[in-house]
C-alpha positions as CSV (number, residue, x, y, z in Angstrom):
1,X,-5.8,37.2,8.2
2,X,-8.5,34.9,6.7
3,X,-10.7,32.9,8.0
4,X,-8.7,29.4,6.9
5,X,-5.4,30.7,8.2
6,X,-6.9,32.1,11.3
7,X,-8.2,28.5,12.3
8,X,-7.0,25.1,12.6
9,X,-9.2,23.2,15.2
10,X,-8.2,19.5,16.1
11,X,-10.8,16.8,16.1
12,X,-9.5,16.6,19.6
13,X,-10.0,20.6,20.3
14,X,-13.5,20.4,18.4
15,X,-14.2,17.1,21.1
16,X,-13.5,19.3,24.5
17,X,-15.4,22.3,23.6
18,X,-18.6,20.3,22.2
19,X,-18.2,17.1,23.9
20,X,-17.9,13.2,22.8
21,X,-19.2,13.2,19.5
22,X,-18.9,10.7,16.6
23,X,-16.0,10.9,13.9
24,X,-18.8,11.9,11.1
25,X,-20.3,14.6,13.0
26,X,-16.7,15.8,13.8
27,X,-15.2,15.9,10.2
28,X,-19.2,17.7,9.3
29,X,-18.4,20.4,11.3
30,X,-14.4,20.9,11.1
31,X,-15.5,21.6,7.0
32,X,-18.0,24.3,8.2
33,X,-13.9,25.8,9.0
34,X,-15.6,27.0,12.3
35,X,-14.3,29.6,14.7
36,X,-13.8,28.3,18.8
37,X,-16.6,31.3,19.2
38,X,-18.8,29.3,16.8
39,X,-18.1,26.2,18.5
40,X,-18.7,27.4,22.0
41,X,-22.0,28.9,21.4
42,X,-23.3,26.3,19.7
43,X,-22.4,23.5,22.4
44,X,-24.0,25.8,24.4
45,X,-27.1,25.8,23.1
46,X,-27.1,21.8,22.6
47,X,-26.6,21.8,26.3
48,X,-30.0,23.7,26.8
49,X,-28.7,27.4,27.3
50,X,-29.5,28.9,24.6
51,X,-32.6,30.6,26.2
52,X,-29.8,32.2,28.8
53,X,-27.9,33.3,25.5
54,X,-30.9,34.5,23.7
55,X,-32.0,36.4,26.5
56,X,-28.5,37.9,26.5
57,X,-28.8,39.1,23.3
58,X,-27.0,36.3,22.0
59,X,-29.0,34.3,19.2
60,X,-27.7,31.5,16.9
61,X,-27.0,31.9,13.2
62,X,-24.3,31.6,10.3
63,X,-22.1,28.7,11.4
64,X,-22.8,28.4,14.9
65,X,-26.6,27.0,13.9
66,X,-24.9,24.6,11.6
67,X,-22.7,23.3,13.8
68,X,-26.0,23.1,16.3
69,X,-28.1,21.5,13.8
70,X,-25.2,18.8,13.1
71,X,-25.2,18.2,17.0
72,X,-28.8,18.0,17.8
73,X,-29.1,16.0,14.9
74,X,-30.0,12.6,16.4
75,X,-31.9,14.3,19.1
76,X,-35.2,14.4,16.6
């Protein structure tokens, strides 16, 4: 199974795993065609855990980052 068929994420599903975000920032990420692992991690990092995950062995890359980097975006 690909990628594409193995996915299709709501706005809605995308909005409970990384929280209230605006409609731009939620179309930006749903065309990175992420996975809910990439999603996960990456809201967990926005939430300040990611020295927990790093520790664990855990580091962000490939799509998680980008989905990171599209929700800290405003935080600069």
């Amino acid at each position: 199974m690909s990628r594409e068929q193995a996915l299709l994420i709501s706005p809605a599903e995308l909005k409970a795993i990384v929280g209230d975000i605006d409609d731009a920032k939620v179309i930006e990420i749903l065309e990175l065609k992420p996975t809910y692992a990439d999603l996960e991690l990456a809201a967990a990092w926005a939430t300040g855990n990611g020295d927990v995950l790093a520790k664990e062995g855990r580091p962000i890359a490939g799509t998680a980052a980008a989905i990171l980097e599209i929700l800290t975006a405003d935080d600069e």
